[in-house]
N, C-alpha and C positions, 0 to 999 in steps of 0.2 A: 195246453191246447195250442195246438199249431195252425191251426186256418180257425177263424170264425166269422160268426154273419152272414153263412153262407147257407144255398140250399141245393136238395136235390142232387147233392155232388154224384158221379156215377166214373166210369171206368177209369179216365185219365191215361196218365205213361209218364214211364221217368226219361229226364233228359239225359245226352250226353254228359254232362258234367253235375250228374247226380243228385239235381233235384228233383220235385216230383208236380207234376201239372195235375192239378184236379179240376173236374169239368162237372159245371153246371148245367142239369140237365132239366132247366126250365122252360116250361113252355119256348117263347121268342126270345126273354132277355135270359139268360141265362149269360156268366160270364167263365172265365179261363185264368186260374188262379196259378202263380207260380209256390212252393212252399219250399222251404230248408229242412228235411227233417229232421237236423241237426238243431233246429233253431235259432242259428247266430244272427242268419237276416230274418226277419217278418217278412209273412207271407204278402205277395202283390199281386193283384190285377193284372194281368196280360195285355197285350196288344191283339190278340190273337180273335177276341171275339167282335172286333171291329170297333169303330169308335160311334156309342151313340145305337148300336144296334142287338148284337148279342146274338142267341140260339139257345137250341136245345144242343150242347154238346154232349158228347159220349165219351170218345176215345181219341189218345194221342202217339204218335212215333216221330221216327227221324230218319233222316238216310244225311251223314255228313260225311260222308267219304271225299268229296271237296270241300275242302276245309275255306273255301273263297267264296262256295257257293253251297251253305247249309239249306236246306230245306226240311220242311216240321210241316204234319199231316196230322189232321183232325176230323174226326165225323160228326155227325150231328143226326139225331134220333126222332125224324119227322118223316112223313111220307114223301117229305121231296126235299129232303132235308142235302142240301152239297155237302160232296167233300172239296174239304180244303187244303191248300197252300201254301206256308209265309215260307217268305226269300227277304231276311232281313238287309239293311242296306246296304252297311257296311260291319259285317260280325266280326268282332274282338274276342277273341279266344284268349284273353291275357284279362278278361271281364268278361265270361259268357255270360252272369248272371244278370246282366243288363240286356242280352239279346234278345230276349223277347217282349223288351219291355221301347224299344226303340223305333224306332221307323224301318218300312218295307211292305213288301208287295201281298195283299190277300188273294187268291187265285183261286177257280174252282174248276173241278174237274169234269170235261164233255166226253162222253163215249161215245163213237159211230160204229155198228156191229157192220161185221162183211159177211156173217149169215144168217141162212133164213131163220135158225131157234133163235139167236141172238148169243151164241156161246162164245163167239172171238170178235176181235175189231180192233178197230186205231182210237187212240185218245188224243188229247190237247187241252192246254187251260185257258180260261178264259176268265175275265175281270166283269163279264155279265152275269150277275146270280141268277135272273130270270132262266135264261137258257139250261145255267148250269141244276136248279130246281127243275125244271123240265128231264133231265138228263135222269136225276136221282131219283123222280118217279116212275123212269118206264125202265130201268137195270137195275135202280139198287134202293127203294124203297127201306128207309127205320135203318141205316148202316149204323154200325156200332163198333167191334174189337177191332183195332188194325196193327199191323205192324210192317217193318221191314228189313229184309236181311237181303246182304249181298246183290245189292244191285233188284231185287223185287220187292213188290209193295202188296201188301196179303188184307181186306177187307171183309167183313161180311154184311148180309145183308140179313136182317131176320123175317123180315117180311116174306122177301123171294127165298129164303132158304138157301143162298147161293153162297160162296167164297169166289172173288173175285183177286186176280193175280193181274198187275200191273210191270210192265218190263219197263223199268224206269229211266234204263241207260236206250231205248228206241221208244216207239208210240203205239204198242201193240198191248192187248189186253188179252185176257179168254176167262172162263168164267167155270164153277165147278159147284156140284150140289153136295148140301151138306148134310142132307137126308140118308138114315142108315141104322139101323137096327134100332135099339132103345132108345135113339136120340132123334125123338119124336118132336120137341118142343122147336124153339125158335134159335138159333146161333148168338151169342151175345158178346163177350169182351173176347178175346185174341192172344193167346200169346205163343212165338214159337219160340223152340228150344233146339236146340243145336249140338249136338255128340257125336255117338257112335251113328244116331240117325237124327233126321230131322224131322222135328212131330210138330202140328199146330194141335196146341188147344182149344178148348173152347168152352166158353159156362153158356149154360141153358137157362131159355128163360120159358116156361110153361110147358106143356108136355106131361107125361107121367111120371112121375119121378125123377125130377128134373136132377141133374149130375152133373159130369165133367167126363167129356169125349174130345178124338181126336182124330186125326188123320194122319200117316207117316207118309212119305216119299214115295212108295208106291201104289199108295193109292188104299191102304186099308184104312177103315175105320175102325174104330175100339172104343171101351166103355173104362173107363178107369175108376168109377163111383159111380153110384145112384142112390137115395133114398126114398123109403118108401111113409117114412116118419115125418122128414122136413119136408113142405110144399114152396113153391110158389119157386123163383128163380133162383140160380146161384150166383155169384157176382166175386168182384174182389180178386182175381186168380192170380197167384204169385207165386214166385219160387225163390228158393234162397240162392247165394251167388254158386252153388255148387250144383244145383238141382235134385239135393237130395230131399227137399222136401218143398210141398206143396201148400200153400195156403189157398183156401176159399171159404165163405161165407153162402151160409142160406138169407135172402135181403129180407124175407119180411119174417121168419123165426129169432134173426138176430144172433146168430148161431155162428163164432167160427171156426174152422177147422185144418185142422195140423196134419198132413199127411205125410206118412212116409212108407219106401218099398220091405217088407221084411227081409229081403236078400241083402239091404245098402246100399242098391246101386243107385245112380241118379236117376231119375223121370225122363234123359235124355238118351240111356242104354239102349240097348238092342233087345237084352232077354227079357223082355216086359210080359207080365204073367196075366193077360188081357183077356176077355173075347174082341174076336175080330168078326167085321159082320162085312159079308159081302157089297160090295160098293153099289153094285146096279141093285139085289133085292134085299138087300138089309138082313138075311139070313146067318146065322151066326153059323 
């Protein structure tokens, strides 16, 4: 057993330097655990969940392309629940496994939309949770999977049904619906993938046969699973370092599952053997 004592653990993300964050998704206190899955070091408590306060966490990424000025993103699964921001103090890359465990900045995320639906705007962080709880109840309500590639930062929200895109190298947002064909239920953990194309996925959490869908670069959606046997959400979404295969779990069957393409190809190819459902009426 590599993490114990713990509850409620739910999405997480692995670090840069290949550990793994699992996130308690308790009520207020919930904590931000780091683990080895290797096991050499014991699993530790985070700095991440603040000192003395805690959350309902969900999910974690990274964007360290300055290697001077790493920054780590976290959501939290409340109606007004902030996303967050640590900018450790001074990070050692010669001992990452102490970075999250040291002193730095907690930061959360303010949106100002510049239209009237509320689909684009400027962001900025800010060290006030009041505001930034405000912020999270009127755009991004229950956020949960996140991640980040090249320079953008990808959220959702399950409440609002939205995907939220963050341009992290300026201050501009825009926002996108994740509503579409069979993928009725609520958006939940996050992961994209990167190949011949670039797909987000996403596990569901209630809805009719709740599955595993997606979104590529132009804008389609597709269904890659769905059962009509396991209920209740799916969770857990992972892929092996190649993308040829798929892990996910049904959470309250206990159920998990090993996916692969019958062709070989990875889950990040091109010739994926899908329905596609139209983006504006979900028509297959």
């Amino acid at each position: 057993m590599l993490l114990k004592k713990t509850s409620m653990n739910c999405g997480g993300g692995r670090t840069p330097w290949d550990t793994w964050i699992s996130c308690e998704e308790v009520a207020r206190d919930g904590q931000i655990w780091e683990v080895d899955p290797l096991g050499v070091r014991e699993a530790k408590m985070t700095v991440l969940g603040g000192n003395n306060t805690g959350g309902r966490f969900e999910s974690f990424t990274y964007d360290v392309r300055d290697k001077e000025d790493p920054r780590f993103y976290y959501t939290e699964d409340r109606p007004d629940g902030p996303l967050r921001r640590f900018r450790p103090t001074n990070p050692d890359w010669n001992k990452p496994h102490k970075m999250l465990h040291g002193t730095g900045d907690i930061e959360f995320l303010l949106l100002d939309a510049t239209t009237a639906d509320n689909s684009t705007g400027t962001y900025s962080w800010t060290t006030n949770k009041t505001l930034a709880q405000a912020t999270a109840a009127e755009f991004f309500p229950g956020s949960e999977g996140i991640d980040a590639y090249e320079g953008s930062l990808y959220f959702v929200s399950k409440k609002a049904k939205f995907l939220y895109v963050l341009d992290l190298d300026g201050n501009t947002w825009e926002r996108r619906s994740t509503v579409s064909g069979v993928f009725d239920g609520s958006p939940d953990q996050l992961t994209r993938l990167v190949g011949e194309q670039e797909i987000l996925y996403y596990t569901e959490e209630g809805g009719k046969d709740a599955g595993i869908h997606g979104r590529d670069s132009e804008g389609n959606f597709f269904s890659i699973l769905e059962s009509p046997v396991y209920n209740e959400e799916t969770t857990g979404l992972a892929f092996s370092p190649n993308h040829k295969r798929m892990y996910v779990a049904y959470q309250a069957n206990g159920i998990l599952l090993d996916v692969w393409r019958k062709d070989g190809l990875p889950f990040s190819a091109k010739s994926l053997n899908i329905k596609y459902h139209n983006a504006q009426t979900g028509v297959v």
